[in-house]
BASE-712381 format. One record per residue (C-alpha): x, y, z; chain. Coordinates in nm, 4 decimals, m for minus. Example, Ala and Ser with C-alpha at 12.3 -4.5 7.8 and 13.67 -1.06 7.14 Angstrom:
2
site px=1.2300; py=m0.4500; pz=0.7800; kette=A;
site px=1.3670; py=m0.1060; pz=0.7140; kette=A;
***
This chain:
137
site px=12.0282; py=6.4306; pz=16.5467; kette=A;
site px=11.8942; py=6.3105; pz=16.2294; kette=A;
site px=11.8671; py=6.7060; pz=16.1175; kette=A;
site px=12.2350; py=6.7435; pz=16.1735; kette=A;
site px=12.2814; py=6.4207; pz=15.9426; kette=A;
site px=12.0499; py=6.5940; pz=15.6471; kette=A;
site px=12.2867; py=6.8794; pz=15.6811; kette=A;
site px=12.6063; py=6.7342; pz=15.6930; kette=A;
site px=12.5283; py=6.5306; pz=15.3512; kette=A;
site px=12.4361; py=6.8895; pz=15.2213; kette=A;
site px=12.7291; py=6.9876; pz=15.2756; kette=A;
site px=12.9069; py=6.7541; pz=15.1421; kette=A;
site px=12.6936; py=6.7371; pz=14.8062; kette=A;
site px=12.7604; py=7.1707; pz=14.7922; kette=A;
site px=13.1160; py=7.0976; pz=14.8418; kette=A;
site px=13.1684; py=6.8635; pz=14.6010; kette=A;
site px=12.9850; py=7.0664; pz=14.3308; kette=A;
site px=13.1737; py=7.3227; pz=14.3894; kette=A;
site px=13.5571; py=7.1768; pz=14.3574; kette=A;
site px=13.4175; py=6.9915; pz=14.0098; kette=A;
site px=13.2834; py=7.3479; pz=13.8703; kette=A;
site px=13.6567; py=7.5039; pz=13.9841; kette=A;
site px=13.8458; py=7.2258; pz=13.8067; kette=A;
site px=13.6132; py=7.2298; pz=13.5271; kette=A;
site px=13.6693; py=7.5511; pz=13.3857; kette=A;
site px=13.9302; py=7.6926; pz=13.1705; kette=A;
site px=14.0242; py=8.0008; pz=13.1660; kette=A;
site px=13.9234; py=8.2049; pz=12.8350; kette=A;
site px=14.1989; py=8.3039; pz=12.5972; kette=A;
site px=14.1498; py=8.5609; pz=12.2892; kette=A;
site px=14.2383; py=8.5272; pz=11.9924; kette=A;
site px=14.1133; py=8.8261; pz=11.7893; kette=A;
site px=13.9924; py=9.1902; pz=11.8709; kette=A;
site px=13.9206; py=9.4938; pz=11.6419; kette=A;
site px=13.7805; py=9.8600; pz=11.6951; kette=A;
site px=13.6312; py=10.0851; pz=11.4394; kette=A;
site px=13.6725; py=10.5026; pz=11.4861; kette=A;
site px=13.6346; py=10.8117; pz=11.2146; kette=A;
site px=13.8964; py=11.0940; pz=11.2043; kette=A;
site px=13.9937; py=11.4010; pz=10.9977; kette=A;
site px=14.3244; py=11.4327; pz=10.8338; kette=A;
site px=14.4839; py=11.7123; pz=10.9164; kette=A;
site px=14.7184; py=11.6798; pz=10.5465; kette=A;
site px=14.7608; py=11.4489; pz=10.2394; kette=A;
site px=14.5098; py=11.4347; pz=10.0171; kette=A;
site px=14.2364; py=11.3974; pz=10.1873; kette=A;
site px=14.2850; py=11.6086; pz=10.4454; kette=A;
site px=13.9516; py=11.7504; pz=10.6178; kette=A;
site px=13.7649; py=11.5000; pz=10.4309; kette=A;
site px=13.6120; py=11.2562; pz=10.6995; kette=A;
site px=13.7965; py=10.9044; pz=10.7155; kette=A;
site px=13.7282; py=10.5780; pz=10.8944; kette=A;
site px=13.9960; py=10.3232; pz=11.0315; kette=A;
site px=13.9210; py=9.9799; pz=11.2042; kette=A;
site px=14.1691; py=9.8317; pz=11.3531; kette=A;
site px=14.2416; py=9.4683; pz=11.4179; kette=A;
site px=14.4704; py=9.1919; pz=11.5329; kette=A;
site px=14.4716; py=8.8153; pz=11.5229; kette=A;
site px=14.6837; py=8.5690; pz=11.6739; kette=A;
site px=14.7833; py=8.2835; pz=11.4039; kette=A;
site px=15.0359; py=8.0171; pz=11.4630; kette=A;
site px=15.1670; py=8.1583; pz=11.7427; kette=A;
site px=15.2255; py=8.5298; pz=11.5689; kette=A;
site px=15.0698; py=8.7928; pz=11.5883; kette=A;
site px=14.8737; py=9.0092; pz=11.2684; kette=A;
site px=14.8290; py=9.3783; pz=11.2789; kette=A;
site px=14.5714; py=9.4751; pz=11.0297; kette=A;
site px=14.4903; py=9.7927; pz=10.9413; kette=A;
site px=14.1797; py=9.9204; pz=10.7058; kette=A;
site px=14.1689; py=10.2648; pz=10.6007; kette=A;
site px=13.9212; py=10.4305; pz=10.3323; kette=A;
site px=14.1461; py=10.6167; pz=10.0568; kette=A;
site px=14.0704; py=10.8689; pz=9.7889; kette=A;
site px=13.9115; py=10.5754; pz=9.5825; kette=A;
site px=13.6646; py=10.4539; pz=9.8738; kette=A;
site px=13.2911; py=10.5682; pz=9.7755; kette=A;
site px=13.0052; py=10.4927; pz=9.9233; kette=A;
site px=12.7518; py=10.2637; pz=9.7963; kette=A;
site px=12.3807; py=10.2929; pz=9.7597; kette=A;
site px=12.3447; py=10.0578; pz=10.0623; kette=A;
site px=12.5909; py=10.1708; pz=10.2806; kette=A;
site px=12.9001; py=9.9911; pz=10.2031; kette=A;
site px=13.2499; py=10.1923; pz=10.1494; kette=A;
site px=13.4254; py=10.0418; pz=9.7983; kette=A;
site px=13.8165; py=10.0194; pz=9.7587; kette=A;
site px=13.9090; py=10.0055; pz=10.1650; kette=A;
site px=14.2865; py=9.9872; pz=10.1829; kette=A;
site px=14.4044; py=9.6592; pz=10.4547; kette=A;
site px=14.7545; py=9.6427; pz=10.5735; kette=A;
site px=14.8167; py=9.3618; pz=10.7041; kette=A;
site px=15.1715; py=9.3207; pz=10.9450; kette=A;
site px=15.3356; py=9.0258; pz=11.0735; kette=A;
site px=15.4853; py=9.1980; pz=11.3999; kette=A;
site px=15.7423; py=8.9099; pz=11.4889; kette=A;
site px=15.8686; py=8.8924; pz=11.1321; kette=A;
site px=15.7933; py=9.2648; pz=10.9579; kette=A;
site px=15.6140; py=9.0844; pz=10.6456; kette=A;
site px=15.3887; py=9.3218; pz=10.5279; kette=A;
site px=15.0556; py=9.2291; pz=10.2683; kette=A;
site px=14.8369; py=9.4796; pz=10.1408; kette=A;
site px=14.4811; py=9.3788; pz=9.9975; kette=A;
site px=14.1413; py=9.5793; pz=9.8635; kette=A;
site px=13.8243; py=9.5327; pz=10.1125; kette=A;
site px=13.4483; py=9.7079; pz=10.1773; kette=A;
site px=13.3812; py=9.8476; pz=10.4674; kette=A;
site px=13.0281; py=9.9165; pz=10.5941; kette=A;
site px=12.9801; py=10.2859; pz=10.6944; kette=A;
site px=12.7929; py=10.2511; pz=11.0271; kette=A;
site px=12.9808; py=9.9564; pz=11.2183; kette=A;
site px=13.3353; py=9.9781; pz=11.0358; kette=A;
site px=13.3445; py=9.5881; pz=10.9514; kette=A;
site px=13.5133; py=9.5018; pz=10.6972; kette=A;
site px=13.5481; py=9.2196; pz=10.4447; kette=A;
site px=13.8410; py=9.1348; pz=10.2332; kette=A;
site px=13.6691; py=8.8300; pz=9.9485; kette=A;
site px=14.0328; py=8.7814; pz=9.8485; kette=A;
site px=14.1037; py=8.6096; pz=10.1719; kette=A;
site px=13.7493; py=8.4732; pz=10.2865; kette=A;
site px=13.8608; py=8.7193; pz=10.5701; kette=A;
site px=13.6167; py=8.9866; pz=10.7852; kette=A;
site px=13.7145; py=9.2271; pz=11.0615; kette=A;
site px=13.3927; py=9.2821; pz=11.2521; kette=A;
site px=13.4494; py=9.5494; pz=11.5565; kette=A;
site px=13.0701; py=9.4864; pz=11.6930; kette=A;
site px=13.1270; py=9.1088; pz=11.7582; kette=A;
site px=13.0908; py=9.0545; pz=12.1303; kette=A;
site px=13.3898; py=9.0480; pz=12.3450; kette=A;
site px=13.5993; py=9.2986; pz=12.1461; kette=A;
site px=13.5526; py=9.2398; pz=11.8107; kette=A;
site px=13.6729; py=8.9578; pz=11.6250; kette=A;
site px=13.9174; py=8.9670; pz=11.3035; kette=A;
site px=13.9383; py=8.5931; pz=11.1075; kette=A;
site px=13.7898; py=8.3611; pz=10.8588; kette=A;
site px=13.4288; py=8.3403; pz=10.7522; kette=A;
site px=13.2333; py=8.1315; pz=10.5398; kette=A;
site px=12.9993; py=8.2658; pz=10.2971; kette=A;
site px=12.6918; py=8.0832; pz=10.2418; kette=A;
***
């Protein structure tokens, strides 16, 4: 009898764990994603000329920001790896405003940074990438 006791307080313990972990968590919302790729033009000016893109979004306020950075014509390659003059688009999709600004881009993971706006779009942060604020040190 005094083993079913031990077991039944067990139980009880397990059971209460278990209801306090369910009611503790929160379920995880994002907020920012981004994904780096290369392509070829097929016209324009710099058509079969190898191009990279990352691709990002942020939710702010409630809105969300399309951004878009694209090496031009202008975009060369540094000495350590870093792409100069990357053209960012940045859209507003609930209201249409559109912002352009310059950036660098770094050639083997596609993130970018935009000094302007204390802003980087890193595609190799965990979960998805991550597009927002930084602080520089």
């Amino acid at each position: 009898m005094g083993n079913y006791n031990n077991n039944q307080k067990n139980y009880n313990n397990s059971n209460n764990q278990k209801n306090y972990n369910n009611s503790a968590q929160k379920p995880t919302v994002k907020h920012s994603g981004a994904k780096h790729t290369k392509y070829f033009p097929k016209t324009g000016p710099n058509a079969g000329v190898e191009q990279h893109l990352t691709s990002g979004w942020r939710l702010s306020k409630g809105e969300l920001i399309s951004i878009r950075c694209v090496t031009t014509s202008k975009s060369k390659l540094g000495d350590k790896g870093w792409f100069g003059s990357v053209a960012v688009t940045m859209t507003n999709t609930k209201t249409g405003a559109n912002s352009f600004h310059w950036g660098t881009m770094e050639e083997k993971t596609g993130k970018v940074v935009i000094d302007s706006m204390a802003m980087v779009i890193n595609p190799k942060a965990k979960n998805g990438g991550y597009a927002g604020t930084f602080l520089k040190s």
